[in-house]
KOLZA-44109 format. One line per field, with one value per atom (N, C-alpha, C): residue number from 0; residue in one letter; atom name; x, y, z. Coordinates in Angstrom, 1 decimal. Layout:
KOLZA-44109
kollum = (NUM,...);
keba = (A,...);
vexdren = (CA,...);
px = (X,...);
py = (Y,...);
pz = (Z,...);
END
This chain:
KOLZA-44109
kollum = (0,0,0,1,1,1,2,2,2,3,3,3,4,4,4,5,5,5,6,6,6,7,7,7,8,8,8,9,9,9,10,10,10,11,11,11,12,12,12,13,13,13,14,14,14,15,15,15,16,16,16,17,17,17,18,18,18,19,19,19,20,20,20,21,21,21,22,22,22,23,23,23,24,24,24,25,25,25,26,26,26,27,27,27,28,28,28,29,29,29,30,30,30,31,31,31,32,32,32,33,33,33,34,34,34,35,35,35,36,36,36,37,37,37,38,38,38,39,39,39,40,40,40,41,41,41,42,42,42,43,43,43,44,44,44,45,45,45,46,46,46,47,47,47,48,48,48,49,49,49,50,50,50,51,51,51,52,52,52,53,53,53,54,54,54,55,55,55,56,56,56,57,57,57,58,58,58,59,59,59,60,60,60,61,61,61,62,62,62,63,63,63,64,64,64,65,65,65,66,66,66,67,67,67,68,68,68,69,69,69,70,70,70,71,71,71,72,72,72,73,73,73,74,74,74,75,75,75,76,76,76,77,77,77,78,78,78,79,79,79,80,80,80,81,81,81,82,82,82,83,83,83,84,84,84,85,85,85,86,86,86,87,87,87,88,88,88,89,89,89,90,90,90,91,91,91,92,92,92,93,93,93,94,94,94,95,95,95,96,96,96,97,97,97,98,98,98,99,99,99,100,100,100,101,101,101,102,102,102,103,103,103,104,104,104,105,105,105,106,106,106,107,107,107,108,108,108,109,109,109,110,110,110,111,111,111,112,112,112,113,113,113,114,114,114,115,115,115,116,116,116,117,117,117,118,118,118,119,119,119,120,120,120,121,121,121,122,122,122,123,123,123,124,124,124,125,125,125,126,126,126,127,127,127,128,128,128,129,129,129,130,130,130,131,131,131,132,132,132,133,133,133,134,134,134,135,135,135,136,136,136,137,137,137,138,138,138,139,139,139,140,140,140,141,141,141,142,142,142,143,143,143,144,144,144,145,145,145,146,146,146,147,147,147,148,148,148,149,149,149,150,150,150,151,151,151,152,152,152,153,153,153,154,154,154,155,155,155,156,156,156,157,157,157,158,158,158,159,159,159,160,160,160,161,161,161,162,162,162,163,163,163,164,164,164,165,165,165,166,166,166,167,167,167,168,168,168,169,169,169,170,170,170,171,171,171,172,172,172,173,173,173,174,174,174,175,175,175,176,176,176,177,177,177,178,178,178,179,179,179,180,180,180,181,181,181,182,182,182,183,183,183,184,184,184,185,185,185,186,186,186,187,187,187,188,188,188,189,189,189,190,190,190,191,191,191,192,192,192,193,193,193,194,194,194,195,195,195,196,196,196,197,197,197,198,198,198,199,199,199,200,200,200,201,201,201,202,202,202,203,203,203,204,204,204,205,205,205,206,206,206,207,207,207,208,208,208,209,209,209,210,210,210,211,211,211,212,212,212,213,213,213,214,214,214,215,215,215,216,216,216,217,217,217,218,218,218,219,219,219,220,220,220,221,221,221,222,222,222,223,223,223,224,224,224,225,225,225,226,226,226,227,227,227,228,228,228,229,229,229,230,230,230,231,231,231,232,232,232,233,233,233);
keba = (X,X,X,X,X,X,X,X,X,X,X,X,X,X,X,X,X,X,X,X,X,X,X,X,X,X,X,X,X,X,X,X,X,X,X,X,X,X,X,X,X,X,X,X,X,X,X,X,X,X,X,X,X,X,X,X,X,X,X,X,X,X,X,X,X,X,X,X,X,X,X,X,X,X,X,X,X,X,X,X,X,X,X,X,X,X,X,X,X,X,X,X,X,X,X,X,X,X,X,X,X,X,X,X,X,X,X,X,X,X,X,X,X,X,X,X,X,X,X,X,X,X,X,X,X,X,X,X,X,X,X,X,X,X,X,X,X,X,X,X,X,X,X,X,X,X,X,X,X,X,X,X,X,X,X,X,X,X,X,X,X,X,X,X,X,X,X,X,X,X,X,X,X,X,X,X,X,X,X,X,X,X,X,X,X,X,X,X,X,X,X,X,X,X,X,X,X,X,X,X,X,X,X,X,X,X,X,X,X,X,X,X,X,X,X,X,X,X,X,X,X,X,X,X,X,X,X,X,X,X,X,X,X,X,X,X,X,X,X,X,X,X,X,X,X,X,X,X,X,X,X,X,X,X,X,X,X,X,X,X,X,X,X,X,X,X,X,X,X,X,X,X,X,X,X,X,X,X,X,X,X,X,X,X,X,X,X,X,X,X,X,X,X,X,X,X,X,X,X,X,X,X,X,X,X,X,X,X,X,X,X,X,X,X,X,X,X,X,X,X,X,X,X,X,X,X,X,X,X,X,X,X,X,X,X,X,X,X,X,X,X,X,X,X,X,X,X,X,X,X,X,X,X,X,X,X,X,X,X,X,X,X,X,X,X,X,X,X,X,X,X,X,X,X,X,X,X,X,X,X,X,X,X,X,X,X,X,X,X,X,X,X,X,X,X,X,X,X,X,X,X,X,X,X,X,X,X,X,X,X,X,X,X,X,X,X,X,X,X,X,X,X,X,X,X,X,X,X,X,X,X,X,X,X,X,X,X,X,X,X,X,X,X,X,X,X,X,X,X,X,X,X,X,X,X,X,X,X,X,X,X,X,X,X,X,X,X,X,X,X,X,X,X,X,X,X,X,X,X,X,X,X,X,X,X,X,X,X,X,X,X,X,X,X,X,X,X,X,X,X,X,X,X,X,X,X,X,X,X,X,X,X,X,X,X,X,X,X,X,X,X,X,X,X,X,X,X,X,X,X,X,X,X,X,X,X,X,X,X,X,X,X,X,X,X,X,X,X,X,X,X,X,X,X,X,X,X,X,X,X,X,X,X,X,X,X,X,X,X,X,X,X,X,X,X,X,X,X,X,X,X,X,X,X,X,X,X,X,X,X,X,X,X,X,X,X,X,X,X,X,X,X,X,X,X,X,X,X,X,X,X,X,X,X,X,X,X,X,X,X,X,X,X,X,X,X,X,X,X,X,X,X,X,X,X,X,X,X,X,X,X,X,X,X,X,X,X,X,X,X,X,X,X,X,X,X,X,X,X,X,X,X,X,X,X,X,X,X,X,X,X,X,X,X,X,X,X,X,X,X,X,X,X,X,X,X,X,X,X,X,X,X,X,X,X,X,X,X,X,X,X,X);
vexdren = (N,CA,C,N,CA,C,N,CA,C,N,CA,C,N,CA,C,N,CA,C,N,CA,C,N,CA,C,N,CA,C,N,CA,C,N,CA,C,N,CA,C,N,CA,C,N,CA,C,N,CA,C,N,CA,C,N,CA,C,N,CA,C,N,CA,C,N,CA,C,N,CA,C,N,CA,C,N,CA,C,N,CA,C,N,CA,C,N,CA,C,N,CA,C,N,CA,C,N,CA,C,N,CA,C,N,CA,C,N,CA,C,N,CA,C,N,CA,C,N,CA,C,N,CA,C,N,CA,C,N,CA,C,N,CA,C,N,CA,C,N,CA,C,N,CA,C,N,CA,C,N,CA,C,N,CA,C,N,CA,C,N,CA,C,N,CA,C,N,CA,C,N,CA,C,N,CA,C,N,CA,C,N,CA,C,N,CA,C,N,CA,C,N,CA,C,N,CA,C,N,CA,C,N,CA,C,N,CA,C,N,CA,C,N,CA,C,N,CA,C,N,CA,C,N,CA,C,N,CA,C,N,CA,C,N,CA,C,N,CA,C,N,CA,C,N,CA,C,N,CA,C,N,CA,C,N,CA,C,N,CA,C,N,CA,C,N,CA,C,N,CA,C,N,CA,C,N,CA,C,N,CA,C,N,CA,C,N,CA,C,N,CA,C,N,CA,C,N,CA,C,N,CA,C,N,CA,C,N,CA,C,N,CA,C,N,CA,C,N,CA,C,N,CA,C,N,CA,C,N,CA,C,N,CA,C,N,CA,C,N,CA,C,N,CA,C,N,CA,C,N,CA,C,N,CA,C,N,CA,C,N,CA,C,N,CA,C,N,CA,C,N,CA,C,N,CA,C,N,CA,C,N,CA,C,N,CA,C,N,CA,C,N,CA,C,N,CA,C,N,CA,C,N,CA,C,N,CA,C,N,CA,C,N,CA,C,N,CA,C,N,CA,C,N,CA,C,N,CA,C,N,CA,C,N,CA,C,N,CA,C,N,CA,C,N,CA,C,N,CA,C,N,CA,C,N,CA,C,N,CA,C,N,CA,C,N,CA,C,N,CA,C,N,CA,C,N,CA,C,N,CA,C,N,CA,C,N,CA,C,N,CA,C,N,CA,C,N,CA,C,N,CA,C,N,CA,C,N,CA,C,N,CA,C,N,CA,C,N,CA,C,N,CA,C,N,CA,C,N,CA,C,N,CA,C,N,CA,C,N,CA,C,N,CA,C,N,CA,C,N,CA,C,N,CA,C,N,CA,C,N,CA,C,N,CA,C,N,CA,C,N,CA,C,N,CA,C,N,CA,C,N,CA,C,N,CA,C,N,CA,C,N,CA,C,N,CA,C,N,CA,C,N,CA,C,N,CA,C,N,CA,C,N,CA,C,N,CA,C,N,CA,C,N,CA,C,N,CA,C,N,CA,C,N,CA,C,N,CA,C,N,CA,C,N,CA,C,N,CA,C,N,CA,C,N,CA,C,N,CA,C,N,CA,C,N,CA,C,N,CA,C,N,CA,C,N,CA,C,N,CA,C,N,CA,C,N,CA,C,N,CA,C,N,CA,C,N,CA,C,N,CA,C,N,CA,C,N,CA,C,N,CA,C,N,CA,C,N,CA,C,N,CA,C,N,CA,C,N,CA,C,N,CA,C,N,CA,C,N,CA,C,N,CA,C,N,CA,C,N,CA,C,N,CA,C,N,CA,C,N,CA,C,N,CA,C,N,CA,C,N,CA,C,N,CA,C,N,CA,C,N,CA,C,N,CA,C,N,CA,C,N,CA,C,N,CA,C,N,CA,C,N,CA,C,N,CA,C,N,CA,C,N,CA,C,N,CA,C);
px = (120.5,119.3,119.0,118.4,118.6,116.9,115.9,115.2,114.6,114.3,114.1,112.6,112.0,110.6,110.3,109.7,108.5,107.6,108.1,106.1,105.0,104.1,103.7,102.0,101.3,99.8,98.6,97.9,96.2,95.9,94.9,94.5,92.7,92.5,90.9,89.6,88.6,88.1,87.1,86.9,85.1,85.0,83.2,82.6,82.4,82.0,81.3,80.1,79.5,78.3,77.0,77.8,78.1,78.6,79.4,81.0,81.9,82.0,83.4,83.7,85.1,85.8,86.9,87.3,88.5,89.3,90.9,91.6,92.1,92.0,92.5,93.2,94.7,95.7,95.7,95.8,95.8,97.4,98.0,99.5,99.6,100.4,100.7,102.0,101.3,102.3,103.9,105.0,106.1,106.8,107.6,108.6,110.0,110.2,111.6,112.0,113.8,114.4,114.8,115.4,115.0,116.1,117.2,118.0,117.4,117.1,116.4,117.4,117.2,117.6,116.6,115.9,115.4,116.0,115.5,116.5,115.1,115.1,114.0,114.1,112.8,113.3,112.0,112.3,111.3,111.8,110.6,110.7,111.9,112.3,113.6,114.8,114.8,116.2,115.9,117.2,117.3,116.9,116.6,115.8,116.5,117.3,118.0,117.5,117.4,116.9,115.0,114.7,113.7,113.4,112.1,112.1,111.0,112.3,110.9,110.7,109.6,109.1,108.4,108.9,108.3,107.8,106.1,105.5,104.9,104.9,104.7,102.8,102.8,101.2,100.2,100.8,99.9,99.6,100.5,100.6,101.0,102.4,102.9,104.4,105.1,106.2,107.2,108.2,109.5,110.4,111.0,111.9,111.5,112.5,112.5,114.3,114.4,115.4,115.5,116.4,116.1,117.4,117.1,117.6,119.0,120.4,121.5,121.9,122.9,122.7,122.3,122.5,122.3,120.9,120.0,118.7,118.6,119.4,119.2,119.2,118.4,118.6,118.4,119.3,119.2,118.7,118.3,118.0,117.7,117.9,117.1,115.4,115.0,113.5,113.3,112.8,113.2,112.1,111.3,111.3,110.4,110.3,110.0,108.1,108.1,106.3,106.3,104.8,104.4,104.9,105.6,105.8,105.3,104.8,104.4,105.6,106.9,107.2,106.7,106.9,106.2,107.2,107.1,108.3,107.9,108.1,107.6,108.9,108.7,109.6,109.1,109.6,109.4,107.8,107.5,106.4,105.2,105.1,103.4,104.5,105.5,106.1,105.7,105.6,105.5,105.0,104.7,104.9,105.1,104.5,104.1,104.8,105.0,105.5,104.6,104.5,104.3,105.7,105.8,106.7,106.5,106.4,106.1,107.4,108.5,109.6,109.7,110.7,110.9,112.4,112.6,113.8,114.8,116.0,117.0,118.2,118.9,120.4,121.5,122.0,123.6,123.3,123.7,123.8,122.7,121.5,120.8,120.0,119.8,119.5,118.0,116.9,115.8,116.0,116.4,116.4,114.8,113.9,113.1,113.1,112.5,112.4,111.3,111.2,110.0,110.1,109.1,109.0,107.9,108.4,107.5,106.9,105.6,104.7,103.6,103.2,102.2,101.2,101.5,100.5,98.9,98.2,96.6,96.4,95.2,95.1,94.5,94.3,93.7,91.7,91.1,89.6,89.1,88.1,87.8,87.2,87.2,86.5,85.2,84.7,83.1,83.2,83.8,83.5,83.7,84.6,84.8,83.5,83.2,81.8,80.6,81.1,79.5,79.5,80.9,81.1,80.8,81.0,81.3,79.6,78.7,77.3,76.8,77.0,76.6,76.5,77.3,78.4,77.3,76.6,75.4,74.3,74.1,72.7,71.9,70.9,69.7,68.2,67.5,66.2,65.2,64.1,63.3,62.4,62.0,60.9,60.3,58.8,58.1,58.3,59.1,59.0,60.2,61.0,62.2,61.5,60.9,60.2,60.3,60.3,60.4,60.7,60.9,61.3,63.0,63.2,64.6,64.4,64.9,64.9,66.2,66.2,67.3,67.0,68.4,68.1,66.4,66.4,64.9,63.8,63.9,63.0,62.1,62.8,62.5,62.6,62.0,62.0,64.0,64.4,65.5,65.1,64.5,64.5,65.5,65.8,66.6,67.6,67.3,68.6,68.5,70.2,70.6,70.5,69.8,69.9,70.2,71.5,71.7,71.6,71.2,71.0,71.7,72.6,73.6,73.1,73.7,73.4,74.0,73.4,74.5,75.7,76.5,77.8,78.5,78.3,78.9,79.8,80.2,81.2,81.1,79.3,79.0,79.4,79.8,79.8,78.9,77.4,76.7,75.6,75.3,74.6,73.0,71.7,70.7,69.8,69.6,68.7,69.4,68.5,69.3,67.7,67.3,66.2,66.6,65.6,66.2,64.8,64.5,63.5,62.9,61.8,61.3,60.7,59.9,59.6,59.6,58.7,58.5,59.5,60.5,61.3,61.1,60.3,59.6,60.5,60.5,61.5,60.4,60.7,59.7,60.5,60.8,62.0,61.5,61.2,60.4,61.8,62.1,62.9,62.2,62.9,62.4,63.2,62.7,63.1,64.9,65.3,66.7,67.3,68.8,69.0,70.0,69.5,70.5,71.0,72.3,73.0,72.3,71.7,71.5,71.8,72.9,73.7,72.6,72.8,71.8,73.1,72.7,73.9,72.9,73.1,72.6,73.4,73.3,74.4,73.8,75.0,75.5,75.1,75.0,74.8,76.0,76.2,76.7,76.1,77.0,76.3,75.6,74.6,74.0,73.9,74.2,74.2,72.9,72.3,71.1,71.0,71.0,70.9,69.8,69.0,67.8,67.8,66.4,66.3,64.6,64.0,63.2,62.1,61.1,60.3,59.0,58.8,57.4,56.3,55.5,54.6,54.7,55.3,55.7,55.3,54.3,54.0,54.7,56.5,56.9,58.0,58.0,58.9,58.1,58.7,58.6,57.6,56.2,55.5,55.7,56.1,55.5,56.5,57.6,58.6,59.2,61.1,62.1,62.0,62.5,62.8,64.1,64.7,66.3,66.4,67.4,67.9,69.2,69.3,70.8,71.4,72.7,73.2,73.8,74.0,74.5,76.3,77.4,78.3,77.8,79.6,79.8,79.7,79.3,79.0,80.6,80.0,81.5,81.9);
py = (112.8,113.3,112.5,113.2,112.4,113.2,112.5,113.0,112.3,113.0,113.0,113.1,112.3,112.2,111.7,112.3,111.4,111.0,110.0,109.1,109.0,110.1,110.4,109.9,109.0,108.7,109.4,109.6,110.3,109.3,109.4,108.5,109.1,108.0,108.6,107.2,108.1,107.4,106.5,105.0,104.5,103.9,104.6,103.8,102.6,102.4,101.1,100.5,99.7,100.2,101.0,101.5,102.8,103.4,103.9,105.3,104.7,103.2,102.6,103.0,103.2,103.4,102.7,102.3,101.4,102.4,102.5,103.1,102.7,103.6,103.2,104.2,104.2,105.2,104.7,106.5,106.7,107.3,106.4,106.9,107.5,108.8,109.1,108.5,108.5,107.8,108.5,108.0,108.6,108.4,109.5,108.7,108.3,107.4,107.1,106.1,106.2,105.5,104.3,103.3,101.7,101.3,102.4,102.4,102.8,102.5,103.1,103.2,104.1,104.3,104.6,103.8,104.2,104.6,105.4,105.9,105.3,104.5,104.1,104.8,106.1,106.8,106.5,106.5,106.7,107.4,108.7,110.0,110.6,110.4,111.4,110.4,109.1,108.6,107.4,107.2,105.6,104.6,103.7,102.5,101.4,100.5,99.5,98.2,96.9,95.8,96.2,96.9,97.5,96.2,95.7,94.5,95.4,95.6,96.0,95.0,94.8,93.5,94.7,94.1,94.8,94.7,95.0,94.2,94.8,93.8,94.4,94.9,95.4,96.2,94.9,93.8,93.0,92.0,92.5,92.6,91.1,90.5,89.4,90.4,89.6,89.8,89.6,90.8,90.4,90.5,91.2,91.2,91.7,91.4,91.0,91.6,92.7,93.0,94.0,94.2,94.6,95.9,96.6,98.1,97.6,98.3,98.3,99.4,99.3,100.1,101.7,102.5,103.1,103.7,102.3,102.8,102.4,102.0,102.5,101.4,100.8,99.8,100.4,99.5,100.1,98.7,99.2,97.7,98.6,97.7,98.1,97.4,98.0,97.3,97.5,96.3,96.1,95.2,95.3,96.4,97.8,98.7,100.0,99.3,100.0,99.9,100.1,100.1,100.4,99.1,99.5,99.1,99.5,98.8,98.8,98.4,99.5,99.2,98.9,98.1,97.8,97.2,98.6,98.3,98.3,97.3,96.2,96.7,97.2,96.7,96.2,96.0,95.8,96.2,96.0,97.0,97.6,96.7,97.1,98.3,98.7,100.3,99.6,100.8,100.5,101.6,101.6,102.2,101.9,102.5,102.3,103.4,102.7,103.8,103.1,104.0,103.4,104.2,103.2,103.9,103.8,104.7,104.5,104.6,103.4,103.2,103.2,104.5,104.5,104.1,104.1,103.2,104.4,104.4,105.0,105.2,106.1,105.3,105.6,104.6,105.0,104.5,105.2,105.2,105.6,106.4,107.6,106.7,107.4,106.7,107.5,107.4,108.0,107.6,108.4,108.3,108.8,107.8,108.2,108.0,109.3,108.7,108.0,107.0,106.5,107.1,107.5,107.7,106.8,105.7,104.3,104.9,104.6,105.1,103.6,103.3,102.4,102.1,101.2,100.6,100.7,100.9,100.5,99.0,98.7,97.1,97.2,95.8,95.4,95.7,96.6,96.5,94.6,94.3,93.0,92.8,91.6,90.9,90.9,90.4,89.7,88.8,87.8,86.6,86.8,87.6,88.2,89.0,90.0,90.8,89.7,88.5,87.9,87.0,86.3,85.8,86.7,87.9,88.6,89.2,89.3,89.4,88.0,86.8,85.8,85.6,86.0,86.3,86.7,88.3,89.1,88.4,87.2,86.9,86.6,86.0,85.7,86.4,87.0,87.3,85.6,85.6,84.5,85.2,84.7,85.2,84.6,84.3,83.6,83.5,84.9,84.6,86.2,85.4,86.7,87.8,88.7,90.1,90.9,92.1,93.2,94.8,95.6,97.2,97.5,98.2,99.0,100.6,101.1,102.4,103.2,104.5,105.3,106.3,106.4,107.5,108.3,108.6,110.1,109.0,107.8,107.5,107.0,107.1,107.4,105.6,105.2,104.0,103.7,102.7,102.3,101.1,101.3,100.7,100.0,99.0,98.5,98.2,97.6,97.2,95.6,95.5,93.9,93.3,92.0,91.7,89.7,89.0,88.0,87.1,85.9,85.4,84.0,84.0,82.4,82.0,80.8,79.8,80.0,80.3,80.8,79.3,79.9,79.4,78.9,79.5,79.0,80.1,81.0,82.2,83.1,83.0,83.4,83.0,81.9,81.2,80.2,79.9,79.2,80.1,80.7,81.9,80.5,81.2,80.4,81.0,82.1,83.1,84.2,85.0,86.6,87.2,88.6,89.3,90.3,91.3,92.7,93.3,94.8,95.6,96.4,96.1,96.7,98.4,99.3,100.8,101.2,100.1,101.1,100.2,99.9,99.5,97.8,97.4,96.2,94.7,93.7,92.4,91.1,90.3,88.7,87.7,87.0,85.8,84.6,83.5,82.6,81.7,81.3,80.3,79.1,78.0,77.0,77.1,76.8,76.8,77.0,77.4,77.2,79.0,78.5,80.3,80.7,81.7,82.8,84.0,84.4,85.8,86.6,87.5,88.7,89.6,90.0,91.3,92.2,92.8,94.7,95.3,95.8,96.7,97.7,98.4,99.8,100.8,101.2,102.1,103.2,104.0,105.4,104.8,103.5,103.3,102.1,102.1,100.8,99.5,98.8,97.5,96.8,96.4,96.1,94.3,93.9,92.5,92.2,91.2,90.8,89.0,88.4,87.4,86.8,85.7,85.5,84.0,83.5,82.1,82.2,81.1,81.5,79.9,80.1,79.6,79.4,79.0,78.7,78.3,78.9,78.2,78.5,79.4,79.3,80.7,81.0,82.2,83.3,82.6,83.8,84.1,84.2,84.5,86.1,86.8,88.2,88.1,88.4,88.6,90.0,91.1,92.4,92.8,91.8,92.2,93.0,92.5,93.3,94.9,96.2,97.6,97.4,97.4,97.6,99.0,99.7,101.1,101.2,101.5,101.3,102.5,102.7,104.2,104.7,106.0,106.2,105.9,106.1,105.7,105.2,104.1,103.3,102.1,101.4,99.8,99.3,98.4,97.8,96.5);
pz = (71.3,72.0,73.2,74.2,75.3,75.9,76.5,77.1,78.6,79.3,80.8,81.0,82.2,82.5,84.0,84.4,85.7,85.9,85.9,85.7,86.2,86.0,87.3,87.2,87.6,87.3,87.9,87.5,88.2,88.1,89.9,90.6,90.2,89.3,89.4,90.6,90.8,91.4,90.9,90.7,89.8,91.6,91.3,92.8,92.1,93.5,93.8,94.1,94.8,95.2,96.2,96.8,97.5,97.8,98.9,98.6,98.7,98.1,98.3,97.0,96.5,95.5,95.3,94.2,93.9,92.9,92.8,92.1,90.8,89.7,88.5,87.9,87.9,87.7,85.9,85.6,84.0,83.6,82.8,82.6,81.7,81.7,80.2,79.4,78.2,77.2,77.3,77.3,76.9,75.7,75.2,74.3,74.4,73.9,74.2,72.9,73.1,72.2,72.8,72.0,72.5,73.5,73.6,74.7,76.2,77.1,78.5,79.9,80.7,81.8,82.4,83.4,84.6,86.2,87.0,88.3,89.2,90.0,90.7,92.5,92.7,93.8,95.1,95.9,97.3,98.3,98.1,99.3,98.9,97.7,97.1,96.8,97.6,97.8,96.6,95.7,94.9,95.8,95.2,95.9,95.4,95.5,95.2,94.9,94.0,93.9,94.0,93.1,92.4,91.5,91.7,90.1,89.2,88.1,86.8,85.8,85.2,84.2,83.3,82.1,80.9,80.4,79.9,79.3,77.5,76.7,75.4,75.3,74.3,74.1,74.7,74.4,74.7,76.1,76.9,78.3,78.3,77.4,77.6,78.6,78.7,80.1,78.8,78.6,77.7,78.3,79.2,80.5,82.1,82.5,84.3,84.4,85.4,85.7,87.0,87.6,89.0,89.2,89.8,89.8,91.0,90.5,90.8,92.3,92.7,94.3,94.5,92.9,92.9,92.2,92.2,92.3,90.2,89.5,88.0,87.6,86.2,85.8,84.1,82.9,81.8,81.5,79.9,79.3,77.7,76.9,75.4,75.0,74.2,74.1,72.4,72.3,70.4,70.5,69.7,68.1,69.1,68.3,68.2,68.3,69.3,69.9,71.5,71.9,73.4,74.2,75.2,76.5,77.7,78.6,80.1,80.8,81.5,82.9,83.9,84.4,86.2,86.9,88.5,88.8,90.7,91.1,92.2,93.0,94.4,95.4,96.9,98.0,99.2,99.8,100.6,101.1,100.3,99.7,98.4,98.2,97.5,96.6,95.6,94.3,93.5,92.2,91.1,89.7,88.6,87.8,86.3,85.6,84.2,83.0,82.0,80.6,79.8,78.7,77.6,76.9,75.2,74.8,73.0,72.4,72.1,71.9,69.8,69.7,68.6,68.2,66.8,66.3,66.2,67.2,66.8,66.6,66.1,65.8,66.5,66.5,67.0,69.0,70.0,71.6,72.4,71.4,72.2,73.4,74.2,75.8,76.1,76.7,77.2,78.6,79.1,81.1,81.3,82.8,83.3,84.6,85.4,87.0,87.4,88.2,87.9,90.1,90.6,92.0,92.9,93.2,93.8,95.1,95.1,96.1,96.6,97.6,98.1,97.0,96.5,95.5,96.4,95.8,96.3,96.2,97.4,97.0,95.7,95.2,94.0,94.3,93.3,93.5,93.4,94.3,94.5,92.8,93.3,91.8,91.5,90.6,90.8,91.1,91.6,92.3,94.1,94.1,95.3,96.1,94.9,95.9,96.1,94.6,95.1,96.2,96.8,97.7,99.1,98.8,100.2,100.3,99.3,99.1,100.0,99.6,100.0,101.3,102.3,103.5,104.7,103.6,104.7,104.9,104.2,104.5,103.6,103.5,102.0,102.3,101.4,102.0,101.3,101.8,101.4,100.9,99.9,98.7,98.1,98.0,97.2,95.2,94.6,93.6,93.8,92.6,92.1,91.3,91.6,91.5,92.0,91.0,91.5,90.9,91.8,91.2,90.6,89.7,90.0,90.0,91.3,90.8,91.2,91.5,91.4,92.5,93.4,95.3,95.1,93.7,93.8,93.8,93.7,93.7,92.5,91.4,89.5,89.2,88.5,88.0,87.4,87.2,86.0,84.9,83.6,82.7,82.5,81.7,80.8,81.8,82.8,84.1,84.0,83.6,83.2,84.6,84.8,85.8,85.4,86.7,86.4,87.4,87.5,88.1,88.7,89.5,89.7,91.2,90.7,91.7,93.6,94.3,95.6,95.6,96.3,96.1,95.0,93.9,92.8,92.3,93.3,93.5,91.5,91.5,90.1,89.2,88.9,87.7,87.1,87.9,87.6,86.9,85.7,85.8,85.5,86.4,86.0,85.2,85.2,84.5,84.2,83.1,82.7,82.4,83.1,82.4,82.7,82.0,82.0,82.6,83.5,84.3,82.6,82.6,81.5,82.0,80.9,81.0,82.4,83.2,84.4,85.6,85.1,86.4,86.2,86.4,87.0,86.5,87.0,86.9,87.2,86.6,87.4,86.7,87.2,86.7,87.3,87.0,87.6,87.9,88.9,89.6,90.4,90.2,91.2,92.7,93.4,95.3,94.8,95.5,96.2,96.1,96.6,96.7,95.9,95.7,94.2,94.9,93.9,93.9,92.6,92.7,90.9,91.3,90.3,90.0,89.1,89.7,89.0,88.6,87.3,86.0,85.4,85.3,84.3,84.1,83.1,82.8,83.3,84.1,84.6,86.1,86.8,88.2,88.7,89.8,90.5,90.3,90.2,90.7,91.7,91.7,93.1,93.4,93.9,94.2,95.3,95.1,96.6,96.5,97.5,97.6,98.5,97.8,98.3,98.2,98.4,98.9,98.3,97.4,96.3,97.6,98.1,99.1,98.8,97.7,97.3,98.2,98.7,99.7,101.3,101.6,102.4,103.2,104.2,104.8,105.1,106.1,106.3,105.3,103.8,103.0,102.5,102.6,102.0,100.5,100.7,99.4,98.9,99.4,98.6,97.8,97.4,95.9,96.2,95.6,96.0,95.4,96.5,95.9,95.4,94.0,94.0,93.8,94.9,94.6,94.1,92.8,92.8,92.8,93.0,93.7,92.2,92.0,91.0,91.1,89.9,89.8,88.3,87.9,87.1,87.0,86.5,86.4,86.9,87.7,88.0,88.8);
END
């Protein structure tokens, strides 16, 4: 028995915190026997010195091997369970398989094409957005308060909000509270300046960075508006 496949991923979209979107390709599972043949192609043509690494369910690395001139590289994969191909070449190319490898007997071979296309960059991190948050600026505020609401204008309850230390690329968290019924937040901080990430489920994340000025006339008194845009937490 011999079976044939193209590995082909949907690119779905999760925003961000506003129309930015980051990509997260969904693979479908294949089957195969523990004999493999891959044909590695771009714009139709084999692709030669292709590195594929293969990783077990638990995304340790079991092999590293690299595609021959005419584009193919074989290998077996033992014991019988899910593998992740990842198959890396020149020029951000690149592509995914996944494979649900059963036990079989005797020579039988599972050929698949895998067709390498421009990887997308990697979506930034949280330490990344909180860095690049930190970047635009701080507001000055007499006291961490305030609203969450949603574009119409509607209160957001139950919105996780966290609070780190600026430059501590969010890993210094100093406070955690949550916007109770009607929206509303008050988090008592001493002077200095913070990053808080805004989370609620079915919205984006919203980051704001401020500078906490006790005493001080021209620090903003009338309390932060958070609007957070809809989307997925992220």
């Amino acid at each position: 028995m011999k079976c044939s496949a193209i590995a082909v991923g949907t690119l779905l979209m999760a925003s961000v915190a506003s129309a930015n979107f980051s990509m997260v390709e969904v693979l479908r599972v294949e089957p195969s026997f523990e004999h493999v043949r891959i044909l590695t192609l771009y714009n139709g043509h084999p692709l030669d010195n292709v590195k594929l690494e293969v990783f077990s369910e638990g995304e340790q690395p079991r092999l590293s091997i690299s595609t021959n001139k005419e584009g193919v590289a074989k290998f077996s994969l033992s014991p019988p369970g899910r593998y992740r191909i990842a198959a890396d070449a020149a020029n951000g190319l690149g592509a995914d398989l996944i494979l649900a490898v059963s036990k079989g007997k005797g020579k039988n071979e599972s050929s698949f094409t895998l067709n390498l296309a421009v990887r997308p960059p990697p979506p930034p991190s949280f330490e990344d957005k909180i860095v690049a948050a930190e970047k635009a600026g701080a507001l000055r505020l007499p006291q961490f308060e305030g609203v969450v609401m949603d574009p119409s204008g509607g209160v957001v309850p139950q919105t996780r909000i966290g609070v780190f230390r600026k430059g501590s690329r969010g890993k210094l968290q100093m406070a955690k509270a949550e916007s109770d019924a009607s929206g509303h937040f008050l988090t008592h901080l001493s002077d200095g300046s913070y990053a808080a990430v805004f989370s609620a489920q079915g919205f984006s994340t919203y980051i704001v960075v401020f500078e906490i000025v006790k005493g001080d006339d021209s620090a903003d008194a009338a309390g932060l508006r958070i609007v957070l845009q809809i989307g997925p937490i992220n």
